[in-house]
C-alpha positions, 0 to 999 in steps of 0.5 A: 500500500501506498501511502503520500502526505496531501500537500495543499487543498484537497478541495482544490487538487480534485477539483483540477483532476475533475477538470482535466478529466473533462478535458480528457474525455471532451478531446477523446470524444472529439477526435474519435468522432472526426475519426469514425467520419472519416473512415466512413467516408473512405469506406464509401469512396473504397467501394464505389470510387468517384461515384461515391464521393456524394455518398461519402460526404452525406456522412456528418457529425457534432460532438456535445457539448459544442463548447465547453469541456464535460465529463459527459461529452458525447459524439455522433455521426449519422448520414443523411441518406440512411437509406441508401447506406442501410441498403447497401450494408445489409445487401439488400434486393430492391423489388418493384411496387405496383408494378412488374419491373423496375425502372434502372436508367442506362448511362445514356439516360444520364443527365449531363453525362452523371446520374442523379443531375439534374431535375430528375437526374436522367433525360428520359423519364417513364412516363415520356418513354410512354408518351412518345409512342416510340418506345419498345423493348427487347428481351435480355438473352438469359429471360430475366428482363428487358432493355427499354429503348428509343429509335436514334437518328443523327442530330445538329451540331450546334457551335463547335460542339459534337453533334449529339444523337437524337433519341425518339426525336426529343431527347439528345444522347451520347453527348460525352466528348471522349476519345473514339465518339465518333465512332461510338455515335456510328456504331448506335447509328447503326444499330438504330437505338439507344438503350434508355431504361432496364427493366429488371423485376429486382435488383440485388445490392451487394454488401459493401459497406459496414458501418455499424463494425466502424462504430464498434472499433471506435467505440472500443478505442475510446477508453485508452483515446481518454487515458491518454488525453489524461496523460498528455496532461501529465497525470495519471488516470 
């Protein structure tokens, strides 16, 4: 046993450690949660690359109090598109409501060249693939759905950009300035249509996200983050 003499206030020597530990959890609290942000985010971009870069940035997080130092601080991260988040950790199948097939837009129904630009984020939508009267479908060779398509035709040039391809009349498509464009637009010339839509009576996400397993890490990397706030401070936990 170890016994030391008290040298000065008692009151006042707990009432710093009291202070310090508040210290000590508020700064561990803060940066495992930046921390847990940040992994999520790079998990997002890890499984989708660039595309996910969106995605990634959804996640966000506040620690509390948001001022001060309290031995109660606590931290949280959260999405704000959960359920995409949600669909894509648990491996979920997508299946159509009131109605035999989803509708999955082709990159060539994607606005300004990106899914998810734009007013509805692709150029076409359903009911103006319906309405054109221009639409038709051809079966996928294994039975399991369809591709929606629209008859093309070559369009005007406008300025010193690419003439673009009309789709059904109304639509410009396989506007994207790439090397062998030309060609490309030859090729779908050719082949008298454009794939706008897939018809699918579901579609599996596969699993590629974990979250809740991120969570758990810092989680358990927070006691030993606060002891060594504490010790940076230059006293013992």
């Amino acid at each position: 046993m170890r016994i030391a003499a008290v040298v000065g206030s008692l009151k006042r020597i707990l009432d710093e450690e009291v202070r310090a530990g508040e210290r000590a959890v508020t700064r561990a609290i803060r940066a495992e949660t930046e921390r847990l942000k940040r992994e999520l985010r790079e998990q997002v971009v890890s499984a989708f690359g660039a595309r996910g870069r969106g995605l990634s940035g959804a996640w966000r997080s506040r620690v509390f109090p948001q001022s001060g130092d309290s031995l109660g601080a606590a931290g949280i991260v959260w999405t704000k598109a959960p359920t995409i988040i949600d669909a894509f950790e648990r491996g979920a199948v997508i299946r159509a409501r009131g109605a035999r097939y989803l509708a999955v837009p082709t990159g060539f129904n994607a606005a300004r060249g990106r899914r998810g630009r734009g007013a509805q984020g692709v150029r076409v939508t359903p009911q103006q693939m319906v309405a054109s009267g221009q639409a038709f479908v051809r079966p996928f060779r294994s039975g399991r759905g369809f591709v929606w398509c629209l008859p093309v035709r070559q369009g005007d040039r406008i300025g010193r950009r690419r003439a673009p391809l009309i789709a059904g009349g109304f639509a410009a498509v396989a506007t994207a300035n790439r090397r062998g464009a030309a060609r490309w637009q030859a090729e779908l010339l050719r082949q008298g249509f454009v794939p706008m839509f897939l018809l699918l009576p579901q579609v599996s996400l596969a699993r590629r996200l974990n979250a809740r397993e991120a969570g758990r890490r810092a989680l358990a990397r927070l006691p030993a983050a606060v002891a060594a706030e504490w010790r940076a401070q230059g006293r013992t936990a």
